[in-house]
Structure formats: structure tokens, C-alpha cells
C-alpha positions in Angstrom: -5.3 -27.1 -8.0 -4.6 -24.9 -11.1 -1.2 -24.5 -11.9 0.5 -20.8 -11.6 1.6 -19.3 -15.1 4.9 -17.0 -16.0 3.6 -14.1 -18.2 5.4 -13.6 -21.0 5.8 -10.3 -23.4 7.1 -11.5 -27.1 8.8 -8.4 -28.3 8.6 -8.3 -32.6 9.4 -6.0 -35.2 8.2 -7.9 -38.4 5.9 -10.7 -39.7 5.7 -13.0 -36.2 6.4 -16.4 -37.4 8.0 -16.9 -34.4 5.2 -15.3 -32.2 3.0 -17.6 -34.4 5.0 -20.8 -33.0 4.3 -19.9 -29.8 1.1 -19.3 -29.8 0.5 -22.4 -31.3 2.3 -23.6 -29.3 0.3 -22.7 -26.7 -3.1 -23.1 -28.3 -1.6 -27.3 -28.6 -1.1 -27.2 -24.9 2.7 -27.2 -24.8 3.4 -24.6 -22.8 1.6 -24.8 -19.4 4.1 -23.0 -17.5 3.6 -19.7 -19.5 1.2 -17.2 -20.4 1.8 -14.8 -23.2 0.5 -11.4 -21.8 1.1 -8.9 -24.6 2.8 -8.5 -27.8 4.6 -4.9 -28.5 6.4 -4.1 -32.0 8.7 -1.8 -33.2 7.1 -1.5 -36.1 3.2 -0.1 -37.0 2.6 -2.3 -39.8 4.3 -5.9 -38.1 1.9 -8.2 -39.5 2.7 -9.6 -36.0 0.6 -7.4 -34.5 -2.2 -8.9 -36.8 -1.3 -12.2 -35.1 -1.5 -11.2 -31.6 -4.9 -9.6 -32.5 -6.2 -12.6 -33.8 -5.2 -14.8 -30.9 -6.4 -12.2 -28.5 -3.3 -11.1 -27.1 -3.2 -7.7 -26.5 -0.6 -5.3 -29.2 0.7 -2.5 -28.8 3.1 -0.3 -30.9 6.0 1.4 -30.0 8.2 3.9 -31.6 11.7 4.3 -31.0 11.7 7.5 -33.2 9.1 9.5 -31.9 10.0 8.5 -28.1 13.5 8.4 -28.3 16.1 6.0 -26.7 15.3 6.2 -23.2 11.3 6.8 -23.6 11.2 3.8 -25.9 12.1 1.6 -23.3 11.0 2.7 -20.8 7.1 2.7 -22.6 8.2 -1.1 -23.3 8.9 -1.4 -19.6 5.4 0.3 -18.2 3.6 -2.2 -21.0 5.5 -5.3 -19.6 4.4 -3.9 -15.8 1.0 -3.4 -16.9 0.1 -6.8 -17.9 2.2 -8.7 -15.0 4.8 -10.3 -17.3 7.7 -11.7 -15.9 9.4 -13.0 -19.4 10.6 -11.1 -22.3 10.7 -13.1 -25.5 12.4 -11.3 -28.5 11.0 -12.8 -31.4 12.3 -11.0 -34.5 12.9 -7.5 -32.8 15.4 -5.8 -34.4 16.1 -2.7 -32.0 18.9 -4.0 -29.6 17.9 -3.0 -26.0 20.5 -1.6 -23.4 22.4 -2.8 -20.5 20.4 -0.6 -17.9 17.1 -2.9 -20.1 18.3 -5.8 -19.8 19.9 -5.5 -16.1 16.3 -5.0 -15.2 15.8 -8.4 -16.3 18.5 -10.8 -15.6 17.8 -14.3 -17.1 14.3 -13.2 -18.2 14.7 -12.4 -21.3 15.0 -14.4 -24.2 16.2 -14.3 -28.1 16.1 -16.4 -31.2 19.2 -16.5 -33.4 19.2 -18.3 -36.8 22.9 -19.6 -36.4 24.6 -21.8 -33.8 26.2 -19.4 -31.8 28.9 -18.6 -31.6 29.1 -18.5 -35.4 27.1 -15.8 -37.5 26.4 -13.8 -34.3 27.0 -10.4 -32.8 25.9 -6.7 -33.7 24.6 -6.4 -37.3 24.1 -10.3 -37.9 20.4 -10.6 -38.2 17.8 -12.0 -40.9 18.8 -12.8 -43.9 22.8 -11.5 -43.4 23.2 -14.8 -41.3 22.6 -17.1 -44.0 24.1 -15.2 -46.2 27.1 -15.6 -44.2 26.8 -19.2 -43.5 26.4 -19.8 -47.2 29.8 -17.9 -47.6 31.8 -19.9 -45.1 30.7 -22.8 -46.5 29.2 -25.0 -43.7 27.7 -27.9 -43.6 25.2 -27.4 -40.6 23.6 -24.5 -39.3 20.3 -24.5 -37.1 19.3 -22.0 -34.5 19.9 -20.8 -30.6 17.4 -19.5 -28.0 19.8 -17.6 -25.4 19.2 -15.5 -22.4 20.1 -11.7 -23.8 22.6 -9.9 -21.5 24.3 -6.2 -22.6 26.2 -8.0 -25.7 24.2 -8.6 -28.8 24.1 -12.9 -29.2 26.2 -13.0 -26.1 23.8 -14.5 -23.1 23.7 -18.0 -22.0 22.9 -20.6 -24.3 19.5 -22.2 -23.5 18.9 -24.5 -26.4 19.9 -25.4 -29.6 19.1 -27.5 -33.1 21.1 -28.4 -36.0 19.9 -28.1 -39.6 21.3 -29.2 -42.2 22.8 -27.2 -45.6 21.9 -28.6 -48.6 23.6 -28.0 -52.1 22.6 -25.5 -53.8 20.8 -23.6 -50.9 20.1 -19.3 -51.2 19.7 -17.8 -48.1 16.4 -17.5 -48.6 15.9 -21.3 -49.0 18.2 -21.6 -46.3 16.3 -19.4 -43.9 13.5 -21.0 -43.8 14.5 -24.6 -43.1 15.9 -23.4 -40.1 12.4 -21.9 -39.2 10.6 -24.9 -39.7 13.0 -26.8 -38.5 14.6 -25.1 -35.2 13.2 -21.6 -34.4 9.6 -22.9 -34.8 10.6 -25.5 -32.6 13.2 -24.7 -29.9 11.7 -21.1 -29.6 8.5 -22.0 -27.9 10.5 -25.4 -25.7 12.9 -22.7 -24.4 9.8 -20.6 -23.1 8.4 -23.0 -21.4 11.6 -24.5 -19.9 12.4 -21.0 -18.4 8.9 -20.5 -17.2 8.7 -23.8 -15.6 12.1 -23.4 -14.0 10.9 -19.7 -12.5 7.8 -21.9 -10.9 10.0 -24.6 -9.6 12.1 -22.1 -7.9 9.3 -20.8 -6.1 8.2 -24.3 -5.1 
């Protein structure tokens, strides 16, 4: 008997080296429990959207200035509809949604941080500002989170998590990816499948 799959939409606003994981993810036969249905960006030129094209995922792109607040997520929502997905995966998106959005979807959708929350989180602490501040503070280890996203920014329930380590010397730069490759890449795509394979379970 062929086993049931949770749909997923990965939300992105840049490059999709996060989107990549997962569908490699995928592609290695790690994630069994989960489908990825469609990917829609922010952005018109997310090399993301290149990605998703050349996995055959269907993209789309969505603008929050020419549809305005309320039209741009509500488009997102009729996309998500569309294709059946159940999970919403926000891998590098960099519009924060609202609490009437994410209501809609309680413990469905998740985010990658490149911190340890709760340090270097909240409103305004994304990309390279993280590092930046981690660098600052001086600490030792750092790594990433993959939480369920509720009406704070970096506030939902923690899902997983993965040290890295800070190494003398470090720029944020340098910093910022050794916690992709080391975490995102890693815990991003586990995460997904734990909360699509706890969706099936539920349903027996």
C-alpha cells in the first residue's frame, strides 16, 4: 500500500539554499512523509524560483506591492489551496505574515532561524544581522532553529535545533554559512518530515 504524503508549500524570497536542501532532500528519499507542492516568492528574480523550476515544482511569484497587504496573502493562500498543501515551509521569506495568516494555520507552518532561539531573534533579526550580532556578543556557539511560526516573529514552538560552533576569527559571512551547511541544510528538511509524519500518524 503506498503511503499518504503532507503537501508542503516552501515560501522564499531569495536564492533557495534552503529550498535546495529539501529537495534534495527529497530527491535522497528522506522525506517520505511530504510532498513539496509549490514554491511561491516574494521576489521576481529569487533564483529560488529557478530551483523549483528545475526540480519541477511548480513557482509562482507574488507581489506584496502591487497586491497590497491583505491581497498578498490572501493570493498566497488561493496558491497553497490550489495545489492541496497542508504545510507551509518558510525558507528564506522575508515578508512577515499576520496573525489572521498564520491562525489559518496553527502548527503548520514552519521557519528556519540561523540563531538558537531565543538569542538573535525577533522582528528585524534576519540574514546576515544575526551573525552579525552573534559575532558582537561574543559567543561561542551558535547553530540554527526550525520552529512552528505563530503571530510573533521567532516566537512559535521550538521543533528542532543544532549547534555550531564559532571559530576565531569568523565574519558573519564565514559564519553564516557554517551554519547552513551545518544546521539549516540539515535540521530544515528533518523538521519537515517530522511534522508531516506526525500529521499522518494522527490520522492513523
Amino acid at each position: 500500500m503506498k503511503r499518504n504524503k503532507i503537501g508542503a508549500a516552501v515560501l522564499v524570497s531569495g536564492g533557495g539554499t534552503n529550498l535546495q536542501a529539501i529537495i534534495d532532500a527529497a530527491n535522497a528519499g528522506k522525506l517520505p512523509s511530504c510532498e513539496i507542492k509549490c514554491v511561491i516568492s516574494s521576489k521576481k528574480d529569487a533564483y529560488a524560483l529557478i530551483r523549483a523550476e528545475n526540480a519541477g515544482i511548480p513557482g509562482y511569484y507574488v507581489s506584496r506591492k502591487e497586491a497590497g497587504a491583505d491581497g498578498f496573502e490572501n493570493r498566497i493562500k488561493e496558491i497553497i489551496k490550489k495545489h492541496g498543501a497542508e504545510v507551509i515551509v518558510l525558507a528564506g521569506f522575508l515578508s512577515i505574515l499576520s496573525a489572521d495568516f498564520t491562525r489559518e494555520y496553527p502548527d503548520r507552518i514552519i521557519n528556519v532561524h540561523p540563531a538558537l532561539i531565543p538569542s538573535f531573534c525577533g522582528k528585524g533579526m534576519y540574514g546576515l544581522k544575526v551573525h552579525e550580532s552573534a559575532l558582537e556578543y561574543g559567543v561561542k556557539v551558535t547553530g540554527a532553529t526550525v520552529h512552528f511560526v505563530n503571530e510573533i516573529p521567532d516566537g512559535g514552538r521550538i521543533i528542532m535545533q543544532k549547534a555550531v560552533a564559532v571559530h576565531e576569527g569568523d565574519t558573519p559571512e564565514k559564519l553564516q554559512k557554517r551554519v547552513m551547511r551545518q544546521a539549516e541544510w540539515k535540521i530544515l528538511p528533518d523538521a519537515l518530515e517530522k511534522v508531516c509524519g506526525d500529521i499522518l500518524k494522527e490520522r492513523g
